[in-house]
C-alpha positions as CSV (number, residue, x, y, z in Angstrom):
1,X,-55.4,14.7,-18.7
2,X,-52.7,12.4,-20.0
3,X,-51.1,10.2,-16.9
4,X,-48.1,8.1,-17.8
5,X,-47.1,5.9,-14.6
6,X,-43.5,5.4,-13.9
7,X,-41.4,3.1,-11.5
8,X,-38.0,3.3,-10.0
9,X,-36.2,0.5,-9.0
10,X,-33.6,1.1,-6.3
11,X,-31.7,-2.2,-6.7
12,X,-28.6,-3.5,-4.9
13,X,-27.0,-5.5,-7.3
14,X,-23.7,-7.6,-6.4
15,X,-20.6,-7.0,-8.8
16,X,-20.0,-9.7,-11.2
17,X,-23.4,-12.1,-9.9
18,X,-24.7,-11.3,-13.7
19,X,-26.9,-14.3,-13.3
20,X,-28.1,-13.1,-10.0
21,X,-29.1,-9.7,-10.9
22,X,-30.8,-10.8,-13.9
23,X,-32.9,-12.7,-12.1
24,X,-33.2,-9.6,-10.1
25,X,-34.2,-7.4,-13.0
26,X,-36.8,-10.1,-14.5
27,X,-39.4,-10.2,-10.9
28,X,-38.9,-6.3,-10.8
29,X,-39.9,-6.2,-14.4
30,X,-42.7,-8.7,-13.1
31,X,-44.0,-6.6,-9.8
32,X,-44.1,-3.5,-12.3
33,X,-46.4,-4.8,-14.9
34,X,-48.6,-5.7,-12.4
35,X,-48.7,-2.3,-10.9
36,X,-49.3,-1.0,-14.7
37,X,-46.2,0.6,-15.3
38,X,-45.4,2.4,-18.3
39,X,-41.8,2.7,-18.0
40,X,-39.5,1.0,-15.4
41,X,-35.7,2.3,-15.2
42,X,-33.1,0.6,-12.9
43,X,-30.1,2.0,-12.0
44,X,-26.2,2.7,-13.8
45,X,-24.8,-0.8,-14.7
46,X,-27.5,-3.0,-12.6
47,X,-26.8,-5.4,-14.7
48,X,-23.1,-6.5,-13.8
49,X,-22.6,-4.0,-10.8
50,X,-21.0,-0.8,-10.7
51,X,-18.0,-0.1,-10.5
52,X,-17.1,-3.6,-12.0
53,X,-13.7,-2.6,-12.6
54,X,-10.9,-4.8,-14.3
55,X,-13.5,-7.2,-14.8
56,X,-14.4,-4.9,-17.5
57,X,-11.4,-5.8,-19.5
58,X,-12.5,-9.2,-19.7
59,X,-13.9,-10.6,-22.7
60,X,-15.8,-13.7,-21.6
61,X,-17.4,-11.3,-18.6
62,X,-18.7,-8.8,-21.6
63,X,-20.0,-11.5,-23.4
64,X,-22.0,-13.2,-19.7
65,X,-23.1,-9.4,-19.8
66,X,-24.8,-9.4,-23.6
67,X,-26.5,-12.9,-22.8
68,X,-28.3,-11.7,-20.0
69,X,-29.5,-8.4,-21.6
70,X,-30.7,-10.5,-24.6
71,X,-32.3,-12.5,-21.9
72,X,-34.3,-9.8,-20.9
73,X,-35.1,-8.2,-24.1
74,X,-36.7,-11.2,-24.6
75,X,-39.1,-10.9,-21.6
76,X,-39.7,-7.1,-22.2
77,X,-43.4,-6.1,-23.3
78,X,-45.6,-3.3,-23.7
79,X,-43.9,-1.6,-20.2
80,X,-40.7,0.3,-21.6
81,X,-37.6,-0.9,-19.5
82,X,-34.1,1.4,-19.6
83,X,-31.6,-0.7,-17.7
84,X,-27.6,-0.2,-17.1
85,X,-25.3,-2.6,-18.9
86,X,-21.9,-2.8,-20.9
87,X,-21.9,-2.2,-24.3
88,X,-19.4,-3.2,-26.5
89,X,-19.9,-2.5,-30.5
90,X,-16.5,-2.2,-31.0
91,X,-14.9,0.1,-28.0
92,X,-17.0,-0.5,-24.5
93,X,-19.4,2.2,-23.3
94,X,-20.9,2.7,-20.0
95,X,-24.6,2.6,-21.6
96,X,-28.3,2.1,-20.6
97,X,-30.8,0.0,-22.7
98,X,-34.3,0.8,-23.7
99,X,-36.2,-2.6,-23.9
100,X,-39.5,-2.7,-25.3
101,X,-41.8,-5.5,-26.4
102,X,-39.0,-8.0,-27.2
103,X,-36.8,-5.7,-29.0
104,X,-33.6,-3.4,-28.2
105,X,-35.4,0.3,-29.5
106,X,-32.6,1.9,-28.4
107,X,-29.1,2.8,-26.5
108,X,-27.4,5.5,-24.8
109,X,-23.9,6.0,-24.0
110,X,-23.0,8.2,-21.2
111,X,-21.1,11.2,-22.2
112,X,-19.7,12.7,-19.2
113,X,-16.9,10.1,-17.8
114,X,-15.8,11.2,-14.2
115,X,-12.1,10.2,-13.2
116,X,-11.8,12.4,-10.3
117,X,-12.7,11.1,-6.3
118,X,-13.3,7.3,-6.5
119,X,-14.3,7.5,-10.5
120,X,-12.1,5.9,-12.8
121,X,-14.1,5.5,-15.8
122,X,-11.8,7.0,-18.8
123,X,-9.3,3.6,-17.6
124,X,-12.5,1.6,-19.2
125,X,-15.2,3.6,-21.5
126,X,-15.3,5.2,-24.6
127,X,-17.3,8.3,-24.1
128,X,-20.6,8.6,-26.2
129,X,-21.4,10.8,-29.0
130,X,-24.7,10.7,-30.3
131,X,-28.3,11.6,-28.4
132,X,-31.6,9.9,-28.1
133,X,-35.1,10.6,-27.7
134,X,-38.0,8.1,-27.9
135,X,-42.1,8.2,-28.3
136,X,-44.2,6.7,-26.5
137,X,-47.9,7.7,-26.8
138,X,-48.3,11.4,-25.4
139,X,-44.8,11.0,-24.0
140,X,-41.1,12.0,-25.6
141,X,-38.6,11.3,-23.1
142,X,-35.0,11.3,-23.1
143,X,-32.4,8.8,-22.1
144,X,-28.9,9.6,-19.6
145,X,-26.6,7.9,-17.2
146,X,-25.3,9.3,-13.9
147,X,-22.9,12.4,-14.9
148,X,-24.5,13.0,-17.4
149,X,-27.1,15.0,-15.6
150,X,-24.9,16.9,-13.0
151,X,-23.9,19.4,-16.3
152,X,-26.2,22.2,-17.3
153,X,-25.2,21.9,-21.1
154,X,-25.6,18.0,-20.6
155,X,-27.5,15.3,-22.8
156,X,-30.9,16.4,-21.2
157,X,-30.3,19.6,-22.4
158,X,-30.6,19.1,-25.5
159,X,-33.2,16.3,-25.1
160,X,-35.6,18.6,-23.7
161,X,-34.9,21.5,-26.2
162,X,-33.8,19.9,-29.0
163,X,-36.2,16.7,-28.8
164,X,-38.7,17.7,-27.1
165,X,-38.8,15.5,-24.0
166,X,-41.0,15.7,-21.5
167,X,-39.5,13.5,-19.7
168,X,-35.7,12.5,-18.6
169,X,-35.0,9.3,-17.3
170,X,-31.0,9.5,-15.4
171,X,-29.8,5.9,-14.6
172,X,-27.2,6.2,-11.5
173,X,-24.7,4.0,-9.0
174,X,-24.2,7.5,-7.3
175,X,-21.4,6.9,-4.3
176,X,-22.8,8.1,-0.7
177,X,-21.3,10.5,1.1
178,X,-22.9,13.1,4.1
179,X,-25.1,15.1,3.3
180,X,-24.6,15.0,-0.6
181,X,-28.6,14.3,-0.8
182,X,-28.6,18.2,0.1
183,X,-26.2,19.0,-3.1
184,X,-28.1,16.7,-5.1
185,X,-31.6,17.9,-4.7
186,X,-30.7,21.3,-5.2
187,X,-28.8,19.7,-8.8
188,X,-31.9,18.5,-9.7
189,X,-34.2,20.7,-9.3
190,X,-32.2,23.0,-11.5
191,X,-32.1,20.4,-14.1
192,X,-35.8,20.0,-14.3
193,X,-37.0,23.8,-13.9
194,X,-34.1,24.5,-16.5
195,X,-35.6,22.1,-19.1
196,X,-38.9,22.4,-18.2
197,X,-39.8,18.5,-17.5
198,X,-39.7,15.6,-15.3
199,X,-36.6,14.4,-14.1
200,X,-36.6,10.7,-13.1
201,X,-33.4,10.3,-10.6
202,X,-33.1,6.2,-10.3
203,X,-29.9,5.3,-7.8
204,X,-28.5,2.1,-6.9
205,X,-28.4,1.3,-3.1
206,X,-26.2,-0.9,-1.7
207,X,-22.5,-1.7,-0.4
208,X,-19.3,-2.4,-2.7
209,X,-16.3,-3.0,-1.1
210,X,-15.8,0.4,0.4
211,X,-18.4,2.5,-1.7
212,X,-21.7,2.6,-0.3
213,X,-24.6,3.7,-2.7
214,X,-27.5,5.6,-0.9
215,X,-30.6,5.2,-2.9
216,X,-32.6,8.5,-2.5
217,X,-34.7,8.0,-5.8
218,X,-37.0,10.7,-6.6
219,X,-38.6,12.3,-9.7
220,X,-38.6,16.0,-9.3
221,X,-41.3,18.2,-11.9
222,X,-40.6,20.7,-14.4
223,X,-40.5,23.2,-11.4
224,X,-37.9,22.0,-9.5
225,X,-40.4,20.7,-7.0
226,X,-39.8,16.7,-5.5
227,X,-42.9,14.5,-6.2
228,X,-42.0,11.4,-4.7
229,X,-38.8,10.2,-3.1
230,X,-37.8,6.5,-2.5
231,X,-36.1,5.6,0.9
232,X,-32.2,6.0,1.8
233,X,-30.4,3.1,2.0
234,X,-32.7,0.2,1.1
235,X,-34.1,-1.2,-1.8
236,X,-37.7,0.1,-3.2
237,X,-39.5,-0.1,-6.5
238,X,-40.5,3.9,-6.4
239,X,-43.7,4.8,-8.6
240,X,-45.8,7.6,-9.8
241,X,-47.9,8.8,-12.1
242,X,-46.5,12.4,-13.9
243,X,-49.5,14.6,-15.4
244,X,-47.7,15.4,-19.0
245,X,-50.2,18.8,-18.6
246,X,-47.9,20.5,-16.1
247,X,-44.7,19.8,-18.9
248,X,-47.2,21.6,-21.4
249,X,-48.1,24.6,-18.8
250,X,-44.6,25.3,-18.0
251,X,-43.2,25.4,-21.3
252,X,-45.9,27.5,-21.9
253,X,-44.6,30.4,-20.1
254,X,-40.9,29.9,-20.9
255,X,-39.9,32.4,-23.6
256,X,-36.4,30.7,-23.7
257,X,-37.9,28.1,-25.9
258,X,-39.2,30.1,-28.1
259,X,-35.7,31.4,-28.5
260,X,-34.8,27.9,-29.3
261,X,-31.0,26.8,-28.4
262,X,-29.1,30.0,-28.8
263,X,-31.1,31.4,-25.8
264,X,-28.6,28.8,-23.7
265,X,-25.3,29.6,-25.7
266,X,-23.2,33.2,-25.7
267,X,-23.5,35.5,-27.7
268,X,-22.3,35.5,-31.4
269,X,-21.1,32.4,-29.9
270,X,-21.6,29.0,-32.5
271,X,-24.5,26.1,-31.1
272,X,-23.5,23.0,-31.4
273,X,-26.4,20.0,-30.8
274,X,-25.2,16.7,-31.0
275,X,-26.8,14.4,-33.4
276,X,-30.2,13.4,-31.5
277,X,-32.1,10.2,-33.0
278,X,-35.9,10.1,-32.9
279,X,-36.9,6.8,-31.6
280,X,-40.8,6.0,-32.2
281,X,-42.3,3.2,-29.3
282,X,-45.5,1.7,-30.0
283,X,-47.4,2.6,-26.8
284,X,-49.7,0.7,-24.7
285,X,-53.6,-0.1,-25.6
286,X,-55.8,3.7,-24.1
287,X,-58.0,1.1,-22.7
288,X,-55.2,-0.8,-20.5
289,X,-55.6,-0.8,-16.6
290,X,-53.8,-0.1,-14.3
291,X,-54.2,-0.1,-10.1
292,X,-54.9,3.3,-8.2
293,X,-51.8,4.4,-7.0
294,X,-51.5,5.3,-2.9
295,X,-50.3,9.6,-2.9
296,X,-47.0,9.8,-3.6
297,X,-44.7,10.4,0.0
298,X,-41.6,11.2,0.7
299,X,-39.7,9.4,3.6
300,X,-38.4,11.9,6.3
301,X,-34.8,13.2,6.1
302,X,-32.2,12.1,8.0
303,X,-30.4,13.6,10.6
304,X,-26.2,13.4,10.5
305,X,-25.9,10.7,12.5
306,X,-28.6,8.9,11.4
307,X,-27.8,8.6,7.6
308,X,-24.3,7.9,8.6
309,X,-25.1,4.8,10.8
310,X,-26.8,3.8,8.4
311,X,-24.9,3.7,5.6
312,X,-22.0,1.6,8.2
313,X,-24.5,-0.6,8.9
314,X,-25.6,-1.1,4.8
315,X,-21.6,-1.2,4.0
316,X,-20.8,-4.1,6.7
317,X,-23.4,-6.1,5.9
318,X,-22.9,-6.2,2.2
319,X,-19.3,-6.4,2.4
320,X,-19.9,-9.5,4.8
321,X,-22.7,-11.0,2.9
322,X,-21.5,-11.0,-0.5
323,X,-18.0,-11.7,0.3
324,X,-19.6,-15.3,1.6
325,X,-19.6,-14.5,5.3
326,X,-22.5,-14.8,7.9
327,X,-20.4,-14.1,11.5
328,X,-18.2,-11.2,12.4
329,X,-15.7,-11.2,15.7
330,X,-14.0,-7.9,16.6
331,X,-12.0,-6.8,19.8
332,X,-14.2,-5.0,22.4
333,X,-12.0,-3.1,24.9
334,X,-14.2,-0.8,26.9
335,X,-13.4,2.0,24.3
336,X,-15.9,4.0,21.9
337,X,-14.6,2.6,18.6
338,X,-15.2,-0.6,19.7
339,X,-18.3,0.2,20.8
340,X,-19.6,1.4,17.9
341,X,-18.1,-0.8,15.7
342,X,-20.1,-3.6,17.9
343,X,-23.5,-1.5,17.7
344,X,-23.1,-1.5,13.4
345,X,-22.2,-5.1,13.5
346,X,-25.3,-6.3,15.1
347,X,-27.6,-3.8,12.8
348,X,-26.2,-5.2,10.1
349,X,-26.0,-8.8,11.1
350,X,-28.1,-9.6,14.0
351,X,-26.4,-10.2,17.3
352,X,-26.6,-14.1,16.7
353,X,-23.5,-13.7,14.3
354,X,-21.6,-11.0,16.6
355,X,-18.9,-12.5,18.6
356,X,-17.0,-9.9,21.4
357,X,-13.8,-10.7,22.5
358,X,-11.7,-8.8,25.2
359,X,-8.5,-9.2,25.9
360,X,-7.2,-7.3,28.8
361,X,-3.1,-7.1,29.8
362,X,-2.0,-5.6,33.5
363,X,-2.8,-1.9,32.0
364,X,-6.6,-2.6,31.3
365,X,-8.5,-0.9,34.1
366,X,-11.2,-3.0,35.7
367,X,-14.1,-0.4,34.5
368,X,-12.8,-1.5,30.8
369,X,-14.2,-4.7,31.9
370,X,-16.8,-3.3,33.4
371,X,-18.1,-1.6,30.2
372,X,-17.1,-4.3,27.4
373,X,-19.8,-7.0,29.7
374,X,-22.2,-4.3,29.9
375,X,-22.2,-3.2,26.3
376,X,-21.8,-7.0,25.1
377,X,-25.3,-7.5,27.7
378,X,-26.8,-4.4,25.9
379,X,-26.2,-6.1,22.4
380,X,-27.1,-9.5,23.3
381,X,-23.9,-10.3,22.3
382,X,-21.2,-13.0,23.8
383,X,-18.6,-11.9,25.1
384,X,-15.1,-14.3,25.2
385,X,-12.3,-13.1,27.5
386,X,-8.8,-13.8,26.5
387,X,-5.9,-12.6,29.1
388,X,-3.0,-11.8,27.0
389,X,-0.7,-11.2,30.1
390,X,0.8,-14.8,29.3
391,X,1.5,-14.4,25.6
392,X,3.0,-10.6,26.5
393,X,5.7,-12.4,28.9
394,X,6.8,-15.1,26.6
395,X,7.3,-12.4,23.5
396,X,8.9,-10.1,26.1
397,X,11.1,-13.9,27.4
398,X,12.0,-14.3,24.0
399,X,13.4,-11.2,23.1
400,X,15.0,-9.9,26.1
401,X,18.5,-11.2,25.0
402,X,18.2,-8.9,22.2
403,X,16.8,-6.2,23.9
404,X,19.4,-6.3,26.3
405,X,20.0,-3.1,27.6
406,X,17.5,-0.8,26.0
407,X,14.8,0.9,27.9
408,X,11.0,0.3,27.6
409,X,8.9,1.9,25.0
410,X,6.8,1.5,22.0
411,X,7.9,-1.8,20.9
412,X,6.4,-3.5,24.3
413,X,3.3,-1.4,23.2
414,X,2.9,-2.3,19.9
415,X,3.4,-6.2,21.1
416,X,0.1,-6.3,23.2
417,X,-1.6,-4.9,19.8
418,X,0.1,-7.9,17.9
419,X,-1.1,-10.3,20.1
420,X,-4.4,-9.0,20.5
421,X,-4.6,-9.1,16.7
422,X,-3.2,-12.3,16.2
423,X,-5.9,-13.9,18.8
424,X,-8.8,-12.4,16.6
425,X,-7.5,-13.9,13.5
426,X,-6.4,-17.4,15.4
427,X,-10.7,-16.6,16.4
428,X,-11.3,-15.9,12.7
429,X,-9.4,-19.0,11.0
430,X,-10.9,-21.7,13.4
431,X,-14.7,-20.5,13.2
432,X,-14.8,-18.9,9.4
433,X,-15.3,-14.9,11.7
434,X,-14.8,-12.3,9.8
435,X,-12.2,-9.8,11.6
436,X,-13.6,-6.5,11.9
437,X,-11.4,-3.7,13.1
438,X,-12.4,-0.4,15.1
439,X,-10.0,2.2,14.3
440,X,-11.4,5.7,13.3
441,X,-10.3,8.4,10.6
442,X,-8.5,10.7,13.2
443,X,-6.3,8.0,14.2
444,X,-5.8,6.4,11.2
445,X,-5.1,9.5,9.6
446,X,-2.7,10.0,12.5
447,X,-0.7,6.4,12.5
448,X,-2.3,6.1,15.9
449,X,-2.7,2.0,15.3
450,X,-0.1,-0.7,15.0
451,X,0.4,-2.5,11.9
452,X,-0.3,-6.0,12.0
453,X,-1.9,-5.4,15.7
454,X,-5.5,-3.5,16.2
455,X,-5.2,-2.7,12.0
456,X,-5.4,-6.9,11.2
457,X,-8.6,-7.8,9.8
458,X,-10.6,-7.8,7.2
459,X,-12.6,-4.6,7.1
460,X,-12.8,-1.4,9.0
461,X,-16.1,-0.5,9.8
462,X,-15.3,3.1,10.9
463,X,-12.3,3.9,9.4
464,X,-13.8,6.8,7.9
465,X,-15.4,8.0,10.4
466,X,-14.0,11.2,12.6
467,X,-13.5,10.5,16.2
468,X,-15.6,13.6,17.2
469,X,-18.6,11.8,14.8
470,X,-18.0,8.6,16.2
471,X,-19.0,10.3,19.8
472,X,-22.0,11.6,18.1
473,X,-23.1,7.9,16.6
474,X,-22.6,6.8,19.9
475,X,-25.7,8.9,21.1
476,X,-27.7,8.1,18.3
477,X,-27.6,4.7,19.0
478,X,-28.2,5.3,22.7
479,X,-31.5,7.8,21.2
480,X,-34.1,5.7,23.1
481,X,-32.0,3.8,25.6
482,X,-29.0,3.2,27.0
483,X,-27.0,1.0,24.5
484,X,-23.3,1.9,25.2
485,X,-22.7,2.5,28.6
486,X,-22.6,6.1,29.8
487,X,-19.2,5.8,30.9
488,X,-17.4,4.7,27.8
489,X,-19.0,7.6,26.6
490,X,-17.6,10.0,29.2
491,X,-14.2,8.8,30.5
492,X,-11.0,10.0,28.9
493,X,-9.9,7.8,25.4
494,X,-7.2,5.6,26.3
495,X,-5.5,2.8,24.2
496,X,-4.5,1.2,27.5
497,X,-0.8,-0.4,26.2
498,X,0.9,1.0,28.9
499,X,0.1,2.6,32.5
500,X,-2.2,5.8,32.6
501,X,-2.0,6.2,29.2
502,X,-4.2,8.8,27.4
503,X,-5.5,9.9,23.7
504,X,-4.7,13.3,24.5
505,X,-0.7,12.2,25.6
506,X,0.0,11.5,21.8
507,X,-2.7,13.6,19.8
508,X,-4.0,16.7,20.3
509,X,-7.4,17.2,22.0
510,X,-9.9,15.4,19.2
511,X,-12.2,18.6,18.6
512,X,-9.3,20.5,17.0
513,X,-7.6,17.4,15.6
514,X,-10.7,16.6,13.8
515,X,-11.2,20.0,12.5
516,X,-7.6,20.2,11.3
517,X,-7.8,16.9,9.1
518,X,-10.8,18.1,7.8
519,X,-9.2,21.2,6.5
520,X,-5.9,18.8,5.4
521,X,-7.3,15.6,4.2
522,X,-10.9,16.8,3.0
523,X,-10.1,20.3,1.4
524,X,-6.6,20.1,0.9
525,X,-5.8,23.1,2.3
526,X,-1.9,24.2,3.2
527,X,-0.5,24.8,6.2
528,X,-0.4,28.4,5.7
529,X,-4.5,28.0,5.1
530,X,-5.6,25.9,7.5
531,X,-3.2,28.3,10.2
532,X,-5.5,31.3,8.8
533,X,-8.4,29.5,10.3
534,X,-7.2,30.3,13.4
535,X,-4.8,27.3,14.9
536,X,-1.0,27.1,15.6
537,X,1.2,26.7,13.1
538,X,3.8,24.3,15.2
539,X,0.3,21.9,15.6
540,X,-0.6,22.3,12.3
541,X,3.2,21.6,11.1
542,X,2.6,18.5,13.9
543,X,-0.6,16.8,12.3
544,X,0.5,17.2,8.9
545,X,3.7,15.4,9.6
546,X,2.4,12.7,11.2
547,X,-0.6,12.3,8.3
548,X,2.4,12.1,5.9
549,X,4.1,9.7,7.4
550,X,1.9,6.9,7.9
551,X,0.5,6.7,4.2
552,X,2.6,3.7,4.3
553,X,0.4,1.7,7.2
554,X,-2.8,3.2,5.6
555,X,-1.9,0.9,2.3
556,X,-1.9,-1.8,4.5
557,X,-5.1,-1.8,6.5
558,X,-7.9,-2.9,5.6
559,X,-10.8,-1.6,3.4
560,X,-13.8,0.4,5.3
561,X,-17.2,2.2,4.3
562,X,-16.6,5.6,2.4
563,X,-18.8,8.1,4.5
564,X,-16.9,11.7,3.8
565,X,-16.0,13.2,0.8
566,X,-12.7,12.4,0.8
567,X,-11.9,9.0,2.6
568,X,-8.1,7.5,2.4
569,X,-7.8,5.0,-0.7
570,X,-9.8,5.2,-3.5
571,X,-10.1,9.1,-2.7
572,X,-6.9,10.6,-1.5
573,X,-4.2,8.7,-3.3
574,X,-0.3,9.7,-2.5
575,X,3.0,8.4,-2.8
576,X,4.5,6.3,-0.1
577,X,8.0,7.3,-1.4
578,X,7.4,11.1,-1.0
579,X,9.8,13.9,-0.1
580,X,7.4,16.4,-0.1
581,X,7.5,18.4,2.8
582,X,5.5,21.9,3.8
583,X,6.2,24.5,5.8
């Protein structure tokens, strides 16, 4: 029975730290031989980050980029490494390279460029043309780079029927979102049954500015069926031995490939098959040994809340951490967001480089207090009162001869934000803290924040992250113990700026708020659509206005980790200056 051992490396590799990942890359390469790998692929662009953006359009970065491929060319060996990398023959090309015993065998460029969601590749790569398949020993495998694989008439399609692979090998930086493992395995397990042959799924893992990458690694068998999965959301070197016998027996039984490509194609239709080069690798000695591998696993999936706590907690502490930070402060007020932007925080950091800070004015109710100690106690957190009754009279001293005259109302509000905000960043500029902010999606879809008061900071752990889910991380984190206090938990939502003051006075109960933003922001349904699934069309009218009209704050906050399908930014881009109105 022939055995060919392969290894996944689900790397996190920082943007731009070329040096750094190739160093990276060269003790992965290391902890593989010694496992006896055959062939060891890392993920979509390890080698300068992904997405690298305008840094792309750099010459002296390209050239950084070619020095440390040659680099590690040079170290390659008998073990076959596929890496992600820039390539620039004349245009540049989003490409992976096959390294093998000191030489460059071979390179793919991706086909399929995505430009839709947070994908802007067509702004920086030429797409590729041409196909590859290389020999090594009793294996033909085939080459491919994130997209490429989510199309049925893709490169591997014509790899495996074309070429002949047994094998194919699909380098990714594959952006997280909930529950798109589900999509995903499903994709893949139609790949590989449709081909007939081992799919090897290799994903980054990691946090870049607001994109979070998962991980989920796994290579799936020619029928559909998951033999060994790496873990979400860290890094893992993923390896397993594939029996080239099961490719054999179920191509066996396939009559389509006896029918050859026109089995795939319509009808009287003509079949086009991309030029595919035929790459020969000189394979290891028979002899060679290698170490007994432990059964394959799989880690357990994760629940909802689970994967997406996670993937706030990977998000913060990579945007922290590689943006040259070690301690975080953020506003604790007794709320929920607060409280769950604190719980991510000290996952991501530790509670040593957590700093609380609460900062109550004559509307805070004592059990605000109450809860912000008791969740800061829970944490093992400090937590620094600040009284901003002072600062609140002299702004309201200084302006009263201007304000002559006119009655109360949001302006005093919005003040007590602006002071809170500025005493986190006084916080942040004297001790080198990182500002994180707490506002949710709801509300930030909404406009329910001030500019320049609770939106000031530097990143926004949940900003993508529905109020009704926020709820739900909340008791996740209190799974085996209380954690946030119950009451936080239970009392009415209350932003506290001005005397019995309530979510639910501004925005409509958060269940059906949520639900309509979903249908809005997330499917882009219209009015008329989202009032066919059953709400009224005055409320609907009512959300959608006010999601309109505060695309201009959301351009000014601050970035935050990507979690649904359609997050404000890099997602769902519209005018400012927009006169677009439904009705």
């Amino acid at each position: 029975m022939s055995i060919f051992r392969v290894a996944l490396a689900q790397m996190n590799p920082t943007v731009g730290d070329l040096s750094g990942n190739t160093l990276r890359i060269l003790q992965t390469m290391q902890e593989a031989r010694d496992l006896g790998v055959d062939l060891l692929a890392f993920p979509e662009l390890a080698l300068t980050g992904y997405p690298a953006e305008d840094l792309l359009l750099k010459a002296s970065f390209l050239r950084e980029n070619r020095r440390c491929l040659d680099r590690i060319r040079r170290a390659s060996d008998e073990m076959v490494t596929v890496l992600g990398f820039v390539d620039d023959p004349d245009e540049i090309y989003n490409a992976a390279a096959v390294l093998h015993r000191g030489r460059l065998a071979g390179v793919h460029h991706k086909t399929f460029l995505p430009n839709y969601g947070v994908f802007d590749e067509d702004r920086y790569f030429m797409r590729g043309s041409r196909l590859s398949v290389f020999r090594l020993g009793p294996l033909t495998f085939g080459v491919a780079v994130c997209e490429d694989i989510w199309y049925p008439r893709g490169p591997g399609y014509y790899q495996s029927l074309a070429g002949g692979a047994q094998l194919l090998v699909n380098l990714n930086a594959s952006p997280y979102h909930t529950r798109k493992w589900e999509f995903r395995d499903k994709m893949l397990a139609t790949r590989a049954s449709d081909n007939g042959c081992y799919v090897a799924y290799v994903n980054a893992v990691g946090g870049q500015d607001e994109l979070v990458f998962d991980g989920d690694s796994c290579v799936v068998d020619p029928g559909g069926r998951l033999v060994a999965r790496a873990p979400f959301f860290q890094e893992h070197l993923l390896v397993c031995d594939l029996e080239l016998e099961t490719v054999q027996r179920r191509r066996l039984v396939d009559p389509r490939r006896r029918k050859g490509l026109t089995a795939f194609t319509t009808p009287g239709a003509a079949t086009h098959v991309p030029p595919i080069d035929r790459i020969e690798l000189e394979p290891r000695p028979e002899d060679a040994r290698r170490p007994p591998l432990a059964p394959p696993g799989s880690p357990p999936l994760p629940t909802l809340p689970e994967e997406v706590f996670k993937a706030l907690t990977l998000g913060t502490r990579d945007y922290v951490r590689k943006n040259g930070f070690s301690e975080v402060v953020l506003g604790i007020s007794g709320g929920v967001d607060s409280a769950i932007t604190a719980a991510v925080a000290v996952a991501a950091l530790g509670p040593e480089n957590v700093h609380g800070v609460y900062m109550p004015s004559r509307f805070s109710a004592e059990i605000s207090g109450e809860d912000a100690a008791r969740l800061c106690q829970n944490l093992d957190i400090p937590l620094t009162v600040l009284p901003i009754e002072g600062p609140v009279n002299a702004f309201n001293q200084t302006l009263a001869p201007v304000f002559e005259g006119r009655p109360v109302d949001v302006t005093e509000e919005n003040l007590q934000a602006r002071i809170r905000g500025n005493l986190l960043m006084a916080l942040s500029n004297k001790f080198g803290w990182l500002v994180l902010t707490t506002g949710n999606k709801s509300e930030t879809a909404c406009g329910y924040s001030t500019l320049y008061g609770d939106m000031a900071g530097a990143f926004a752990v949940i900003k993508d992250v529905p109020k009704v889910l926020v709820y739900e991380l909340c008791r996740y984190v209190n799974r085996q113990g209380e954690v946030i206090p119950e009451r936080i938990l239970t009392r009415p939502p209350s932003a506290e700026l001005r005397a019995d003051q309530k979510d639910s006075d501004s925005l409509p109960e958060y269940e059906v708020l949520d639900a309509i933003l979903s249908l809005y922001v997330e499917e882009d349904r219209s009015i008329d659509g989202i009032v066919e699934q059953g709400f009224d069309r005055n409320l609907v009218r009512r959300v959608v206005r006010m999601v309109d009209s505060s695309e201009y704050k959301r351009r000014q906050g601050p970035p935050g980790v990507k979690i649904t399908q359609k997050a404000f930014g890099r997602d769902r881009r519209l005018p400012i200056t927009n006169r677009f109105l439904e009705d």
